[in-house]
MIFITOR-246350 format. One record per residue: chain; x, y negated, z negated of N, C-alpha, C, CB in turn; residue in one letter. Coordinates in nm, 4 decimals. Each point is the difference from the previous one (the first is absolute). Glycine has a CB too. Example, Ala and Ser with C-alpha at 12.3 -4.5 7.8 and 13.67 -1.06 7.14 Angstrom:
// residues 2
cadena:n_x:n_y:n_z:ca_x:ca_y:ca_z:c_x:c_y:c_z:cb_x:cb_y:cb_z:residuo
A:1.3190:0.5690:-0.7800:-0.0890:-0.1190:0.0000:0.0900:-0.1200:0.0000:-0.1892:0.1173:-0.1246:a
A:0.1542:-0.2223:0.1966:0.0820:-0.1190:-0.0060:-0.0770:-0.1090:-0.0730:0.1184:0.0628:0.2145:s
***
This chain:
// residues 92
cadena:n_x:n_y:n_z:ca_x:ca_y:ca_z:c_x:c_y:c_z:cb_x:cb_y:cb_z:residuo
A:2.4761:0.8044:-3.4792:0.0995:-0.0823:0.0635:0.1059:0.0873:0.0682:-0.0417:-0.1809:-0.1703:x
A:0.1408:0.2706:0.0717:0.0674:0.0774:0.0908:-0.0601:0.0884:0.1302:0.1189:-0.0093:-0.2108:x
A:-0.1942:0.1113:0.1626:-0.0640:0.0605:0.0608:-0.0571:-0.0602:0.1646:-0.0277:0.0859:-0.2617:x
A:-0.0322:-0.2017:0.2859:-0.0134:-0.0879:0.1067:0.1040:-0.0572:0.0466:-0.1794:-0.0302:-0.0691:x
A:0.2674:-0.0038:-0.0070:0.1356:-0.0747:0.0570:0.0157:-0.1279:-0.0247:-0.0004:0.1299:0.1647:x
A:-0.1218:-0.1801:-0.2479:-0.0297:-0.1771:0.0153:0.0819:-0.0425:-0.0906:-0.2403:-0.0268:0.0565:x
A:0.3232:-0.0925:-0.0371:0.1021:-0.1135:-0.0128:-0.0459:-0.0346:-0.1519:0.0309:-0.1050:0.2776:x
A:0.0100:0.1159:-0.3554:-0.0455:-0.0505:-0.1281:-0.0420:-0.1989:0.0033:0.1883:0.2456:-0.1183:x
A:-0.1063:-0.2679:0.2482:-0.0466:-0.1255:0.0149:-0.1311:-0.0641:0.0647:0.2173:0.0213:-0.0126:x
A:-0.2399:0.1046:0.1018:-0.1464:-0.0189:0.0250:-0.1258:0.0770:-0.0751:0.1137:-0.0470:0.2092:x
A:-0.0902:0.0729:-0.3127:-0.0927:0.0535:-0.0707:-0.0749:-0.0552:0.0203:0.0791:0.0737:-0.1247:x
A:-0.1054:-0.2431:0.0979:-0.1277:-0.0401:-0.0070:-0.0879:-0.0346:0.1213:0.0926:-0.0633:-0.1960:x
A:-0.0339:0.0542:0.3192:-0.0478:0.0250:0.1173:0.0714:0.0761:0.1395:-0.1055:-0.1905:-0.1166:x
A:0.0655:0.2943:0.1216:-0.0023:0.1190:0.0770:-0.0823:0.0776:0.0532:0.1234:-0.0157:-0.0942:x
A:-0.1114:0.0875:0.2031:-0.0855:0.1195:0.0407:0.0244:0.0825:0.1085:-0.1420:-0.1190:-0.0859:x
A:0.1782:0.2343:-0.0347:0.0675:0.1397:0.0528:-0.1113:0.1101:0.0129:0.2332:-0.0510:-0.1238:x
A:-0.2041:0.0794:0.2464:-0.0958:0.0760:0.0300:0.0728:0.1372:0.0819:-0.1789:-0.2267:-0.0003:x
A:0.1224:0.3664:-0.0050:0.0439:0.0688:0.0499:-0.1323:0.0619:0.0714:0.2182:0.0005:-0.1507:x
A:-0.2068:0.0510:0.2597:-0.1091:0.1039:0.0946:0.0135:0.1800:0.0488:-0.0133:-0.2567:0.1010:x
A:-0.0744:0.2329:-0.1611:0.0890:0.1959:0.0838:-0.1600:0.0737:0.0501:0.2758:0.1017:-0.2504:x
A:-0.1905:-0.0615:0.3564:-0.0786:0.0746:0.1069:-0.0139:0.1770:-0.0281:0.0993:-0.2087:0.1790:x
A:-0.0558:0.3351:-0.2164:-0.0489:0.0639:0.0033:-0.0550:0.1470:0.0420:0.0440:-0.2011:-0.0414:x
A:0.0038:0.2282:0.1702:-0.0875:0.1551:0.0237:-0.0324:0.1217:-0.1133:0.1194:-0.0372:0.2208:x
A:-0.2254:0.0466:-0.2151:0.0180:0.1143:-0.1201:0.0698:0.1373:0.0653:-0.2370:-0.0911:-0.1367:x
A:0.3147:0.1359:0.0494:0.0458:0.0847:0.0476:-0.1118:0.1853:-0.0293:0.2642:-0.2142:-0.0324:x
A:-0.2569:0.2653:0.1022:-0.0431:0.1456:-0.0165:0.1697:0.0859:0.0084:-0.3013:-0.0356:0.1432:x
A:0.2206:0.1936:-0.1661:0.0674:0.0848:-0.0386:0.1376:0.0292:0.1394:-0.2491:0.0887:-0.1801:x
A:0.1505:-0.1102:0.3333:0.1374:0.0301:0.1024:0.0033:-0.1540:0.0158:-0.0218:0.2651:0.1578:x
A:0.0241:-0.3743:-0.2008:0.0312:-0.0983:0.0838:0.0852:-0.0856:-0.1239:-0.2262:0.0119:0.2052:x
A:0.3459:-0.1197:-0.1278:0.0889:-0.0996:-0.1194:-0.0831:-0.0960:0.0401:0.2685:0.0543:-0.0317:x
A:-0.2375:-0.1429:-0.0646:-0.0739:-0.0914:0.0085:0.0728:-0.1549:0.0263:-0.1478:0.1719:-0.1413:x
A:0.0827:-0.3033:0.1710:0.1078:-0.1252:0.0176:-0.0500:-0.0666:-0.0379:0.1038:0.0128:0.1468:x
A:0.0119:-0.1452:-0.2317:-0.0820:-0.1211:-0.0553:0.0298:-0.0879:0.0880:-0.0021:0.0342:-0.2301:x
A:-0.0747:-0.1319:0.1959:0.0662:-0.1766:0.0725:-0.0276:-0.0242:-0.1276:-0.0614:-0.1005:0.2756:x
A:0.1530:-0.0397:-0.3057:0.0046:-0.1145:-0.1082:0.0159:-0.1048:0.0843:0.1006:0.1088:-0.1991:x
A:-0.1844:-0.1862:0.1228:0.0147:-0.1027:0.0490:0.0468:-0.1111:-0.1148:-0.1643:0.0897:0.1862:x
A:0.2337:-0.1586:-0.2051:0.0514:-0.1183:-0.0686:-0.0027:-0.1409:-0.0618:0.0471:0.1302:0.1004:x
A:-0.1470:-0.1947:-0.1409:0.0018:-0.1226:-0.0231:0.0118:-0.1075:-0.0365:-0.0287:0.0973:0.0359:x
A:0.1719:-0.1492:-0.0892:0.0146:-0.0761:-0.1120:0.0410:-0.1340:0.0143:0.0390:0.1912:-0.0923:x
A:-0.0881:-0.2987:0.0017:0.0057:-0.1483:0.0457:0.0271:-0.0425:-0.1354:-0.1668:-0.0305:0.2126:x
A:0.3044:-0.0425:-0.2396:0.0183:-0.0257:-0.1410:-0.0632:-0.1287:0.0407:0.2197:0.1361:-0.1197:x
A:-0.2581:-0.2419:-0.0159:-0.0195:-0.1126:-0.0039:-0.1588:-0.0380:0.0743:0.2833:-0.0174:-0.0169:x
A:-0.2650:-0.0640:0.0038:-0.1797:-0.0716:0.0386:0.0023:-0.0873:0.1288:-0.0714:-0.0415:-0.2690:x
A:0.1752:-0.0049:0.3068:0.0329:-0.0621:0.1147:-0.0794:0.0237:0.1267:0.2027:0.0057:-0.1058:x
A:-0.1906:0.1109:0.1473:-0.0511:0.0416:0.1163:-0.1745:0.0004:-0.0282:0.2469:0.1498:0.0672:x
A:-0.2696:-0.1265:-0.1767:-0.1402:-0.0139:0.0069:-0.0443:-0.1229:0.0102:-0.0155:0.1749:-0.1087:x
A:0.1082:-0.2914:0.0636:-0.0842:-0.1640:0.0222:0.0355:-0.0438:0.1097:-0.0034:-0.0842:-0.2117:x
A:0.1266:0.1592:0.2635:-0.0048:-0.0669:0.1873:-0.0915:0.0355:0.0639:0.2019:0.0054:0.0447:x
A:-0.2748:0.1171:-0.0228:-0.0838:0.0971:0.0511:-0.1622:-0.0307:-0.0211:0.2051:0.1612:-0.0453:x
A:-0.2238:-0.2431:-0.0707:-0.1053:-0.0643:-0.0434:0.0089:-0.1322:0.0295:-0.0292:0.1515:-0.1547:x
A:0.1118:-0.1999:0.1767:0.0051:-0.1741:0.0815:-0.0079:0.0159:0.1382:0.1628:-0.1156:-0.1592:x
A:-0.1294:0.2514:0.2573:-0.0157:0.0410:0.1337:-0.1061:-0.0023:0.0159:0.1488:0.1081:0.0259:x
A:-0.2335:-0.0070:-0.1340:-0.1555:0.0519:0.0421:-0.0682:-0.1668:-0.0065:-0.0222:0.3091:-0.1379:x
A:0.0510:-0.3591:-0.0207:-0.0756:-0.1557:0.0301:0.0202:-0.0694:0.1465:0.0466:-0.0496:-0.2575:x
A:0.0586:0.0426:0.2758:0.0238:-0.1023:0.1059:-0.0704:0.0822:0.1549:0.2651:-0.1200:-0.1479:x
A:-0.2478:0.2778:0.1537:-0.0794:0.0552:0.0883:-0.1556:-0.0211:0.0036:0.1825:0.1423:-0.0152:x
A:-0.2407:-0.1922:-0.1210:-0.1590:0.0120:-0.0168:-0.0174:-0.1261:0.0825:-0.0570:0.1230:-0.2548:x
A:0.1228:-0.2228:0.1776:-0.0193:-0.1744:0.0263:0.0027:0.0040:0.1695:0.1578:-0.1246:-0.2486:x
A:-0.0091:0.2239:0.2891:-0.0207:-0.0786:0.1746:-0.1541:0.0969:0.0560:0.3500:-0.0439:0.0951:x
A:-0.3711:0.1368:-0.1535:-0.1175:0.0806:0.0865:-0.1503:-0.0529:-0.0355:0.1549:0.2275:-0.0029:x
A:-0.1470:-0.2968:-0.1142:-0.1448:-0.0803:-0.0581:-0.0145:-0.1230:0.1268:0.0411:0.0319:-0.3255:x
A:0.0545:-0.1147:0.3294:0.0553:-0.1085:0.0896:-0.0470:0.0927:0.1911:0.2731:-0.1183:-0.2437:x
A:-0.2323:0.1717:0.2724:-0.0049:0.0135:0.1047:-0.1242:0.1123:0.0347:0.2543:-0.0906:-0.0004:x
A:-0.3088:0.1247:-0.0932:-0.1267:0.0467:0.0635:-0.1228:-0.0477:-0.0634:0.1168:0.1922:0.0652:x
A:-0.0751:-0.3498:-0.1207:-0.1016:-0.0995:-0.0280:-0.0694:0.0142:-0.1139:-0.0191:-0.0222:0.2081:x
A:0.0782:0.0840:-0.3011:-0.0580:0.0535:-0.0543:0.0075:-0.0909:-0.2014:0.0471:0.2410:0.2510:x
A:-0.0045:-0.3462:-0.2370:0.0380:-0.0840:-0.1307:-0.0874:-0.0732:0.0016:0.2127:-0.0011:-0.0178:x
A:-0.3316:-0.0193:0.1071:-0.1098:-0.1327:-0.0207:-0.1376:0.0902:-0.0938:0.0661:-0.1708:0.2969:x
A:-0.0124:0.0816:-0.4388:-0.0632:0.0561:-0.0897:-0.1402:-0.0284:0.0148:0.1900:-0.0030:-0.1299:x
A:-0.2527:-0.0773:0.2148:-0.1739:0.0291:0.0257:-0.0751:0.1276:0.0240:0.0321:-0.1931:0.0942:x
A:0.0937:0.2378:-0.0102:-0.0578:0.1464:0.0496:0.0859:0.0976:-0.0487:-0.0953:-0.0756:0.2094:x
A:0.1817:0.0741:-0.3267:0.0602:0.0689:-0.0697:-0.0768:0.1436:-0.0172:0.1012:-0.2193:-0.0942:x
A:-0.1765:0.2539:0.0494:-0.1035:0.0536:-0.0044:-0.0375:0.1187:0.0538:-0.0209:-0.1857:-0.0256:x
A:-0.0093:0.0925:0.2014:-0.0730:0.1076:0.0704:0.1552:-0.0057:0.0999:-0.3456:-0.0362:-0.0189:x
A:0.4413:0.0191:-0.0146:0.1108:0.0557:0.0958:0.0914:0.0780:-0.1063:0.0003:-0.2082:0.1973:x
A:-0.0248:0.3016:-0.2810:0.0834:0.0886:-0.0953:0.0747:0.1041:0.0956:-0.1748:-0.0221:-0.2134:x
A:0.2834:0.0008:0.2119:0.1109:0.0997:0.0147:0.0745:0.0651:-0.1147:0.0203:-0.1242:0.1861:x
A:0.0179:0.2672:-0.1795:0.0016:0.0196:-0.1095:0.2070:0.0636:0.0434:-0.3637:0.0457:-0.1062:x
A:0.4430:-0.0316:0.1023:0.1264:0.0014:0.0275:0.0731:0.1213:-0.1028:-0.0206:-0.2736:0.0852:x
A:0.1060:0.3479:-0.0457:0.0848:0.0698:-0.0871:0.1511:0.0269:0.0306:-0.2108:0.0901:-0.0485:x
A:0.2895:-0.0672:-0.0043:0.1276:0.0145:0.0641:0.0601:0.0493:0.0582:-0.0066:-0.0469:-0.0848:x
A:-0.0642:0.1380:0.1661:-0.0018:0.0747:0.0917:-0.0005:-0.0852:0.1328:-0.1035:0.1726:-0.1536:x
A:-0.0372:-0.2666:0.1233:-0.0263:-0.0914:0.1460:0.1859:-0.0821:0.0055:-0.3683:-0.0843:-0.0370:x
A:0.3738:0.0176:-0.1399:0.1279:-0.0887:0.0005:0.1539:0.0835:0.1101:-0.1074:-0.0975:-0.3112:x
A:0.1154:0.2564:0.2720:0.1273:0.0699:0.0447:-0.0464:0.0310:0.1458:0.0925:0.1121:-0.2410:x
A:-0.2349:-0.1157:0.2973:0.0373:0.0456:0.1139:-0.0585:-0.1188:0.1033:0.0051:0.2701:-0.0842:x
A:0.0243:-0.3950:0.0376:-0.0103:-0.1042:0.0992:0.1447:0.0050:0.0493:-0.1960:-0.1536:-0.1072:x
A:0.2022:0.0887:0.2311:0.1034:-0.0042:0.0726:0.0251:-0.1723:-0.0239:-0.0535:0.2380:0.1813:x
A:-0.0366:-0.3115:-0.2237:0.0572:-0.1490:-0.0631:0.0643:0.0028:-0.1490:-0.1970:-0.1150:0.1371:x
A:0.2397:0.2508:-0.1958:0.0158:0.0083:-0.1532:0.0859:-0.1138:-0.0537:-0.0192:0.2519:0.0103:x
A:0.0304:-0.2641:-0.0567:0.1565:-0.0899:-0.0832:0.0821:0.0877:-0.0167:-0.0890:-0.1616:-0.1446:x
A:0.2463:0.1141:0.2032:0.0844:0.0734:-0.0419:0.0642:0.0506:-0.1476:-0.0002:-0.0931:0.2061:x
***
């Protein structure tokens, strides 16, 4: 808890994350990090973000015809959140 920084109030939902980048250093050369940072107290942002992606699946099932469960089947699309962040129709 200290060590990460996390809120004793979000103990039970959080996620702290740290990144680091690296050069190894040799004998003539210094070396540089990047960090990178990530922390989200609470659970919030994860159930807005998961009601986006739903509501992103529903309008893209809908508009590329794809909910008529006869042919459910042989029209499988398979989606990840990647497709969800880099549509330009996302939910805000």
């Amino acid at each position: 808890m200290q060590e990460m920084g996390v809120p004793e109030a979000s103990l039970g939902g959080h996620a702290f994350h740290t990144y680091k980048l690296k050069t190894s250093a040799s004998a003539n050369s210094e070396s540089v990090e990047f960090c990178f940072h990530h922390n989200v107290c609470g659970r919030r942002s994860y159930c807005e973000g998961t009601l986006d992606a739903v509501e992103w699946l529903r309008k893209k099932i809908h508009d590329l015809g794809l909910g008529d469960r006869s042919t459910a089947s042989a029209n499988k699309k398979v989606f990840n959140m990647i497709d969800v962040i880099s549509s330009p129709a996302r939910p805000l």
